[in-house]
N, C-alpha and C positions, 0 to 999 in steps of 0.2 A: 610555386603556386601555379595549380594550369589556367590555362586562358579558358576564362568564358566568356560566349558566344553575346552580343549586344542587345538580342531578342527575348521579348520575357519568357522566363520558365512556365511551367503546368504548376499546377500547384504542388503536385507529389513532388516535383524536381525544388520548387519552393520550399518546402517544408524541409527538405532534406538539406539542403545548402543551409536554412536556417537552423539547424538540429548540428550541423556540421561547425557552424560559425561560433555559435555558441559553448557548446562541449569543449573547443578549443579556447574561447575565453575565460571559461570560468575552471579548466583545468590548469591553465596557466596561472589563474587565482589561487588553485589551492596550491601550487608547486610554489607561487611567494608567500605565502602564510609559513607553509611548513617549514622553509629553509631559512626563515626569520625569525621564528619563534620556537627552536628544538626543546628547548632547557623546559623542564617539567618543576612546575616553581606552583606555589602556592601562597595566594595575597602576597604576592613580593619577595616571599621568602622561598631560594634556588638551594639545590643542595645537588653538587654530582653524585653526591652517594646514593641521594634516592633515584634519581635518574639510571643510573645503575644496578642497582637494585629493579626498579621498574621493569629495565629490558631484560634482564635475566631469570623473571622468577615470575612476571606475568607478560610475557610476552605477546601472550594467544590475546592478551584483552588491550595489547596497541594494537599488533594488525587489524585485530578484529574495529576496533576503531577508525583505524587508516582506514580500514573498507568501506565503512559506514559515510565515514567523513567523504572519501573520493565518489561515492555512488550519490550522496548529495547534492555534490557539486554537480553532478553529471546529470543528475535531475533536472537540475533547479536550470542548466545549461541548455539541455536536451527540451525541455517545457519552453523556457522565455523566446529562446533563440526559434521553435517551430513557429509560435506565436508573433514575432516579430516579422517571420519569413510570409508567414501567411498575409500578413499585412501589405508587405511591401510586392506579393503577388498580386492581391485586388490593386494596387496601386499602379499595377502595369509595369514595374522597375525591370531590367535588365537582369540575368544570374549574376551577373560580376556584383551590381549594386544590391542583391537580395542578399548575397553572400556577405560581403564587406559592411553594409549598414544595419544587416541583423546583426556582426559581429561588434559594432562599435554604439548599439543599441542599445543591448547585453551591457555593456559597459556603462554608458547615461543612467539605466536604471540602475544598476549593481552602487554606482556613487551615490544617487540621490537616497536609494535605501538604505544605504550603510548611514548616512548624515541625519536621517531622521532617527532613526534608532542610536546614533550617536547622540542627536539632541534631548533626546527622551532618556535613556539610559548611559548616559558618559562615563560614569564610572564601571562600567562595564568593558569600554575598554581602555581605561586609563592604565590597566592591569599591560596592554602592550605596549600602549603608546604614548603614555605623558612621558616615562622618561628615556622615552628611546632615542628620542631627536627633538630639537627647540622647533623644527618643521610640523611636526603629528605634535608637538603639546597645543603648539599655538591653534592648529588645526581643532583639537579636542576642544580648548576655552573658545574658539570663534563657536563655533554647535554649539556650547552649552547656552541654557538660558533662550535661543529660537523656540521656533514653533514646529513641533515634528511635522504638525500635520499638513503645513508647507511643502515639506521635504518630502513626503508620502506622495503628496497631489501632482509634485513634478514627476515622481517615479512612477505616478499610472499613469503620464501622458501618454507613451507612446504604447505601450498594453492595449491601452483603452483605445485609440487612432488606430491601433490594429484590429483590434476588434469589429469598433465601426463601420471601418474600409472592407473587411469581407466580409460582414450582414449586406453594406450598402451594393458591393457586386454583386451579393447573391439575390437582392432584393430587385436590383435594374434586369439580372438574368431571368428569374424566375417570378411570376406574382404568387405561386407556390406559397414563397419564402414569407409574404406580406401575411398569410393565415396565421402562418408558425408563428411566426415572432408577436401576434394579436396574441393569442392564444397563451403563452407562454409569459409577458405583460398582465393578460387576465387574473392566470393561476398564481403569479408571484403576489399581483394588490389582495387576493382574495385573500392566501395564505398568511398574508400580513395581517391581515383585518382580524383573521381569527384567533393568532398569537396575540394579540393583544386583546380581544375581549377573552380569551380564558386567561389570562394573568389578572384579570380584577379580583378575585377571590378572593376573599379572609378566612382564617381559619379562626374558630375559637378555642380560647386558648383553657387550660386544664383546670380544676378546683387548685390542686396542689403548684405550691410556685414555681416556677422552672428556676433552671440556673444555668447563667454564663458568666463566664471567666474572661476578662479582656486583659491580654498581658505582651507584652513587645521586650523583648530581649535588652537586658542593661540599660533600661527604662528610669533615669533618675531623678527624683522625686524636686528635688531642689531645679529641674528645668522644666517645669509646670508653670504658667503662668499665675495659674491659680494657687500656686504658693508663694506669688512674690515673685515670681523671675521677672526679669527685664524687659524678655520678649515676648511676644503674644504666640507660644507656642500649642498651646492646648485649649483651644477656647472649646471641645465636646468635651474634654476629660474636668474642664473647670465647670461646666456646665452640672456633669457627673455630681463632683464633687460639694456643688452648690444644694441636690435633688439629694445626698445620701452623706455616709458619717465617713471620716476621713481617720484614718491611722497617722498619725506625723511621722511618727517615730519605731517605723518596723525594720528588724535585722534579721538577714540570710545565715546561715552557719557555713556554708561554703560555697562563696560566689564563683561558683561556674554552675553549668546550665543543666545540665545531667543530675549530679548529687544535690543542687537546689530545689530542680523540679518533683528530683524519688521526696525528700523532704516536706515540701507542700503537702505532696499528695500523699503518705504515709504517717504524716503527722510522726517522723523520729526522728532521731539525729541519722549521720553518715557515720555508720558503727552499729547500730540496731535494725540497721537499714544495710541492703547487702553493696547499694552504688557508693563506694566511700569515696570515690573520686572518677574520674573525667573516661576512664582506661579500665575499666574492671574486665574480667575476663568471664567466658563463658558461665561457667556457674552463676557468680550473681547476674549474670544476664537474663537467667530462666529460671530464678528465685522465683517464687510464690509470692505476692504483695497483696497485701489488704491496704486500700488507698480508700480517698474519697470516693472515686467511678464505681469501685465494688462495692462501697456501703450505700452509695443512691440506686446501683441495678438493683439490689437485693431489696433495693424499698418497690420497685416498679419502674424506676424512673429508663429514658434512652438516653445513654451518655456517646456523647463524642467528643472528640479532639480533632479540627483544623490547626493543620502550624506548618510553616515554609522553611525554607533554608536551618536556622537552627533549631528544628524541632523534631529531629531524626529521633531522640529520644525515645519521642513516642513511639515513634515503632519498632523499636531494638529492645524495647521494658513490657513487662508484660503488667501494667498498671490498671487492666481492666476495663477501658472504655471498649462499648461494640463497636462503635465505628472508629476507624484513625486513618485518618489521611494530611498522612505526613510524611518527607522525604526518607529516606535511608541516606547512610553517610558510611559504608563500607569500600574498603579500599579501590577494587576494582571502580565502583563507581568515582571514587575520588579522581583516579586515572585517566578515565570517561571526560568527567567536567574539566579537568587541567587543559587536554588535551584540545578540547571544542573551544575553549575559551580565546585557544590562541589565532581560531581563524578570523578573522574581523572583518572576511569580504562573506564565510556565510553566516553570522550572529544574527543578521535580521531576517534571513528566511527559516533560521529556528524557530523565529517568532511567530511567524504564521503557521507553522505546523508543530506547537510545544509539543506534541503526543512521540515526534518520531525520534525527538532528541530531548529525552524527558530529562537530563543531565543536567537540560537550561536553568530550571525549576531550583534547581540544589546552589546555583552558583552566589557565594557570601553579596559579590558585588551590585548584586541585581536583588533588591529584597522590596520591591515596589509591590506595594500590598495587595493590586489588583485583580492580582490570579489568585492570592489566599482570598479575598473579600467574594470570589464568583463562586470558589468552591465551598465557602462557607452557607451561599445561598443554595448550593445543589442538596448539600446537607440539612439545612432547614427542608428544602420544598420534600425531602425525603424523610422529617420526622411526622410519624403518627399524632395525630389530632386528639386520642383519647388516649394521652398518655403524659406526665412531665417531661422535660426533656432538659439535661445538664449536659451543655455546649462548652468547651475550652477551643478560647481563639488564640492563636498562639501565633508573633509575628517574629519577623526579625529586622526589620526597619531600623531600631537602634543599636544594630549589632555590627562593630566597626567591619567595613570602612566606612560609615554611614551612609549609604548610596541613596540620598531621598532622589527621585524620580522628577522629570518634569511636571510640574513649573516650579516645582518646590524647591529643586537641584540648584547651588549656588544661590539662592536669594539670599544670604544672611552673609556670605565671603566679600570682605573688603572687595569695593573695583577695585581691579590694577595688580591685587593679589596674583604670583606668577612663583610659589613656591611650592615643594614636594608634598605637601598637603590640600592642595586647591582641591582632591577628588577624596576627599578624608585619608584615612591611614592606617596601617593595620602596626601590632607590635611585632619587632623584630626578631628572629629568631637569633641573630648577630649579626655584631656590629659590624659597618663597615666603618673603618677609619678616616677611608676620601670624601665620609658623606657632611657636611658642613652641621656646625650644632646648630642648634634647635632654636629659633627665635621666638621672641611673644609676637609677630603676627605668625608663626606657625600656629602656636597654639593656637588665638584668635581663632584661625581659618579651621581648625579643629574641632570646635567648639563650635561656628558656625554652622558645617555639614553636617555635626550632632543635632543642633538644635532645629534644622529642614528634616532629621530621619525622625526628630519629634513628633514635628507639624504630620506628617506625612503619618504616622501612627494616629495621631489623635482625628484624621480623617476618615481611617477604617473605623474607628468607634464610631464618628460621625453615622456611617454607612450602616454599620451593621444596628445600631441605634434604628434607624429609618427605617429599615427589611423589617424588625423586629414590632415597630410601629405598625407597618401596612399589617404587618397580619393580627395584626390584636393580644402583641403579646407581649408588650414590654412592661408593663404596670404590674403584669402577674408575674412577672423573673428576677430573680435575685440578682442583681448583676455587679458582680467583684471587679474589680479595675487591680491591677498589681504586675510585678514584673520577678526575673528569675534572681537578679544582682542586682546593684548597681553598674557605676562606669568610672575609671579615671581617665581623667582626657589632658593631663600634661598640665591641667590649671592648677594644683596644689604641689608640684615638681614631687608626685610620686607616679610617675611616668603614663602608661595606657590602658588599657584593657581592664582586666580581673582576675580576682583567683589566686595572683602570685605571691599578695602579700596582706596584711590586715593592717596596717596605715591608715590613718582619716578613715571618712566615713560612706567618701564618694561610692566605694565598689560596694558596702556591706548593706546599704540601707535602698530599699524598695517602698513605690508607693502602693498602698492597701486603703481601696474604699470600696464600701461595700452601698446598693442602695435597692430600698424596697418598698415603697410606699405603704405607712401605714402598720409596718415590722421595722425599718430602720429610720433613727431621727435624721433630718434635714437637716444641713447647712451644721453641723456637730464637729469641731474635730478634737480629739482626743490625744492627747499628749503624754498618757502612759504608752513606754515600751511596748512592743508586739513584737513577736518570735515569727520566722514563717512556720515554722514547729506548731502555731495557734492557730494557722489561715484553716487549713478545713476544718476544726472542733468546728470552730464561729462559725462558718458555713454551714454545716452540719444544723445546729443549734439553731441559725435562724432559719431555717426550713422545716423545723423540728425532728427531724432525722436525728435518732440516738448515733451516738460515734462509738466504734467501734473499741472493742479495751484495745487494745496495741497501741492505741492514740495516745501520744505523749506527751503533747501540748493540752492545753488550756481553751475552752471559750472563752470570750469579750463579745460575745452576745449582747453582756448585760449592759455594756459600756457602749452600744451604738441604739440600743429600742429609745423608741420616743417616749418623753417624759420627761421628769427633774436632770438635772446633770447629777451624775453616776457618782458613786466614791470609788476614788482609783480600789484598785485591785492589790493586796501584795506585790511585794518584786518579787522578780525568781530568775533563775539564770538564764543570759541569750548566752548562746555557744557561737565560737566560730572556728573556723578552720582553713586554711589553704587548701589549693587543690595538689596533685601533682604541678612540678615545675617542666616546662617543656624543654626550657634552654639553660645552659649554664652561662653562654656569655651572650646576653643579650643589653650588659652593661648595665643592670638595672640596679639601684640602690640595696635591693632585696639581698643581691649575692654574695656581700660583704658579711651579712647574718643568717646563714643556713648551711646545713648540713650538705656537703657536696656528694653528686651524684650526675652523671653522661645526660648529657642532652636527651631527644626523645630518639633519633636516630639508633640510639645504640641502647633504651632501655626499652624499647620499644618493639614489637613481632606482631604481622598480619596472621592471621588463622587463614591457612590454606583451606579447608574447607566451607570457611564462611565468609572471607573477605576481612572479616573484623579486625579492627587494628585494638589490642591491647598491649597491658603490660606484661613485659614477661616474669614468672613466677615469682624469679629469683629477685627481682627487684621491688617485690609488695613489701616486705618487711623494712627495710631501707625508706622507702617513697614515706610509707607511713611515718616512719618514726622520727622524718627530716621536717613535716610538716609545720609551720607555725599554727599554733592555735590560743585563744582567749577566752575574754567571758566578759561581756557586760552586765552586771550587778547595780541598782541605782544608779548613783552620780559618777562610779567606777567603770574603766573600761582597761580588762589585765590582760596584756601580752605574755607570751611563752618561745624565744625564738630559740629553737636548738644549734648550736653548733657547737664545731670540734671541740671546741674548750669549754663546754658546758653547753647549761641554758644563760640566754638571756633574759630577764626581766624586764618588762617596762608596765607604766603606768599611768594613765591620766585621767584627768578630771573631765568629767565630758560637760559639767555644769559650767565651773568656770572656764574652762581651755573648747569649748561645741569642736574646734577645728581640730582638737588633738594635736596639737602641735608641742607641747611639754609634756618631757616624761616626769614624774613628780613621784617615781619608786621611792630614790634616796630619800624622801621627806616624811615618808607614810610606810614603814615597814612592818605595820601591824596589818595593813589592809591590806599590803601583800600578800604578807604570811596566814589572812584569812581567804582572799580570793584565789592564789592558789591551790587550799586544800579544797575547798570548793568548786575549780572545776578539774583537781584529777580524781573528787569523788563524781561528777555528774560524766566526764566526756570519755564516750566508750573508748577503744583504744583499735577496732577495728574489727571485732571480734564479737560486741554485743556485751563485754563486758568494761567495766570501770577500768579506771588507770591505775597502777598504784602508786598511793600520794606522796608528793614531793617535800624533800625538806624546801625553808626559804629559801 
């Protein structure tokens, strides 16, 4: 390093030494990121084959990355470190100490903002560091549960003393300086004054009702307060549910988020419908859909769709709403976020500029509602006044690993709690053997983090409830509460997630309340079955909006208007279905009853042209045919699990057994041998037509 000179620098010489100091600190930041964090992993799950695959077949989109990532760094180096230097130039310091104290300046602030954004979003980087070292976990639990905005305040100290320091020399140099800086004060209080008296407006809201959808990803009905749960999870959605008529008992046909959602909104099954599962391939991607969105445009109405992290959906289906602003979830991007996730010295200056590293937006671990709740208001202040207007909020708060956000983050995990679930948990794609089994305070702390990615949902309804108030329009809006699945979370030992099995009730059943003052009854809930197959008829119906013929469900309209209590409705069949299976050994109870078939790695191909990750051809007919699928009927709820040596049958009572816990086939083989023909006459087979029927 050369010697410099005792005497202070110019400023240009100042700037430069701090531009110099910096750039080298914060590339030495990204040179320990990168060489700590190679493996290209996803929620926890590593695989060299895709790493492998990554660098060989998209290579142009890591350098292209490395570049981005290094010229950020160099930014954010090149910015703090001039700023620092300029500081420590009004401050009269020596080169040597302009040089070195912007270099170790750089540094104070780069910790205190990494620790606030660590306290605020932890599970964001629990992904490198909870189990890298008992050093960075314990460091991850002390952050958690502080105040960010502690940690913020320490990281503008010296920013803001730099700042000061050359106003305050330019101000003793020049009286010049004392106009500007007036002037500049004037134009900012004026400016302010004026934002806020044009935000008082209301708008008036339309003769016709509007409609919003409020739904959060594997959103389970049985963790509601306002159903009975233990914790004070949802006091907006119990509010909700207090003001409008409540569903108890509504069932998905195939809980993943893709074929659920085409569902809702198509009113058919996953077979009449082209997304039959999680991986479809080009064509049904740009199938034609008649949904809800396209039967309300065609009334007049503006539809949109807001949704974060898993709501890629939206913009990969062509389901008809005009607006969508929702992420994409194509490989290349996949690559993008793996990639950025692993630097932890710059995840917080993403944060001040999401726009340049829009990747941030997509990542599962970071699903804090308050970037979907801003865009959801850009979208309001952008619908027309003399029009309806049918809004889908769409979250993903309880979509594992459940990352609620501060203060929310950790309130519900045992103190003292110090196991592999303290930042929630995703399921595994396989097993490790060396990983210790699963305790009940694991689960506990599982259910915990679920029950904060709750609260934290039921805070956006709060919100958007409010916005919708200010402007004069919640009384006139239909507003549906419901979700894509359910959720396992390790508490019925049929292990996580969704999708992989039809077991219990946890994953298949979703909360559905609908409320409208004056078209829907208060405080009502209704204990007949609902299909999601029924969710837009009933929409439809209470809007007065005819539904479309392709609609294959039902209204229950008639079962939430105010008046006498209803007589239930017929039964008719819920359908269910698995989705594809990602893993073969992820050690899950499931794998013992299914059709074998390769993990995703090997049945799995990105589309070079489009990024898209599906399945590949040869493995559609296989995927389908290994599938489990059922049927809920009355008090009956009939399993179908195919494997090598047949199918299997199971059967239970959902009256007497609610937990399904007893298979009660052997006892009832009339009601088999009738619930089986009944649903390979109703459940298409992938094709848009029927199955053909099975003996017992």
């Amino acid at each position: 390093m050369p010697a410099f000179p005792r005497t202070p620098p110019t400023l240009a010489r100042a700037l430069l030494l701090g531009c110099r100091a910096g750039l080298l600190v914060f590339l030495a930041l990204y040179t320990l990121c990168a060489l700590l964090n190679m493996q290209l992993g996803y929620q926890g799950n590593e695989s060299g084959v895709v790493t492998a695959y990554v660098w060989n077949t998209w290579r142009s989109v890591v350098l292209w990355q490395v570049a981005r990532l290094i010229g950020a760094y160099c930014v954010v180096g090149l910015v703090l470190g001039a700023l620092l230097g300029a500081g420590l130039w009004a401050a009269e310091r020596s080169r040597r100490a302009v040089f070195w104290l912007s270099g170790l300046g750089c540094l104070v602030v780069e910790a205190f903002l990494v620790a606030a954004d660590m306290a605020r979003h932890p599970h964001l980087y629990a992904a490198t560091l909870y189990a890298r070292s008992e050093v960075t976990a314990a460091l991850l639990r002390g952050l958690s549960g502080t105040q960010p905005s502690g940690w913020t305040l320490a990281a503008l100290v010296l920013p803001v003393l730099s700042v000061l320091a050359v106003v305050g020399r330019g101000l003793s140099a020049s009286p010049r300086w004392r106009g500007v800086t007036a002037a500049v004060a004037v134009a900012g209080f004026t400016g302010l004054g004026l934002t806020r008296m044009a935000g008082g407006a209301e708008a008036r809201g339309p003769a016709r009702p509007n409609l919003l959808i409020l739904a959060s990803d594997g959103l389970r009905p049985d963790h509601l307060s306002g159903n009975g749960y233990s914790r004070a999870t949802s006091p907006n959605i119990d509010r909700l549910m207090g003001e409008g008529t409540r569903f108890s008992d509504t069932v998905v046909q195939v809980p993943r988020t893709a074929p659920s959602w085409t569902t809702l909104l198509t009113s058919q099954y996953a077979g009449e419908h082209p997304v039959v599962h999680t991986l479809v391939g080009r064509e049904a991607r740009e199938a034609k859909l008649t949904t809800l969105a396209t039967a309300l445009g065609a009334q007049g109405y503006r539809t949109a769709v807001v949704a974060d992290y898993a709501g890629d959906h939206f913009s990969r289906f062509p389901y008809g709403f005009q607006v969508v602003s929702a992420p994409d979830f194509r490989f290349p991007d996949l690559v993008r976020q793996r990639m950025l996730i692993t630097h932890v010295a710059l995840l917080p200056w993403t944060a001040l500029a999401p726009g340049l590293f829009e990747e941030r937006g997509e990542f599962p671990e970071l699903t804090d509602p308050a970037p979907l709740h801003t865009r959801v208001r850009r979208v309001l202040d952008g619908l027309p006044e003399d029009a309806p207007f049918a809004l889908v909020v769409f979250a993903s708060s309880t979509h594992f690993p459940y990352a609620a956000p501060w203060p929310l983050e950790g309130q519900y995990v045992e103190h003292g709690y110090r196991g592999p679930w303290r930042f929630g948990a995703t399921p595994r794609m396989e097993v490790d053997p060396t990983t210790p089994a699963t305790t009940p305070e694991d689960v506990a702390a599982l259910a915990a983090n679920y029950d904060a990615a709750v609260r934290t949902f039921d805070g956006l309804v709060g919100n958007v409830r409010a916005d919708l108030e200010r402007r004069g329009r919640w009384d006139d809006t239909l507003v549906v509460l419901l979700s894509d699945h359910g959720e396992h979370l390790e508490d019925e030992g049929l292990g996580q997630g969704h999708g992989d099995h039809l077991w219990g009730s946890a994953g298949l059943r979703i909360p559905f309340v609908v409320r409208l003052p004056g078209q829907v009854a208060s405080g009502r809930e209704v204990a007949q079955r609902a299909r999601s197959l029924d969710v837009a008829p009933t929409v439809l119906d209470l809007m007065g909006v005819p539904a479309p013929e392709s609609f294959r469900g039902r209204s229950l309209a008639s079962l939430a208007r105010p008046g006498a209590e209803p007589k239930p409705l017929p039964d008719v069949p819920a359908l269910i279905q698995t989705d594809l299976w990602f893993s073969d050994r992820d050690g899950q109870p499931y794998q013992a009853v299914r059709m074998p078939y390769p993990w995703l790695y090997e049945i799995a191909m990105v589309e070079g042209d489009t990024g898209e990750i599906a399945l590949k051809p040869e493995w559609e007919g296989p995927v389908r045919r290994a599938r489990h699928r059922g049927v809920y009927l009355g008090r009956w709820k009939l399993l179908e699990l195919p494997t090598p040596d047949g199918v299997r049958v199971q059967l239970f009572d959902t009256v007497a057994d609610p937990s399904e816990l007893r298979d009660v086939a052997g006892d009832n083989p009339n009601v088999v041998a009738t619930l089986r023909a009944k649903l390979a006459a109703e459940l298409p087979d992938g094709t848009g037509e029927a199955r053909t029927p099975v003996g017992p």
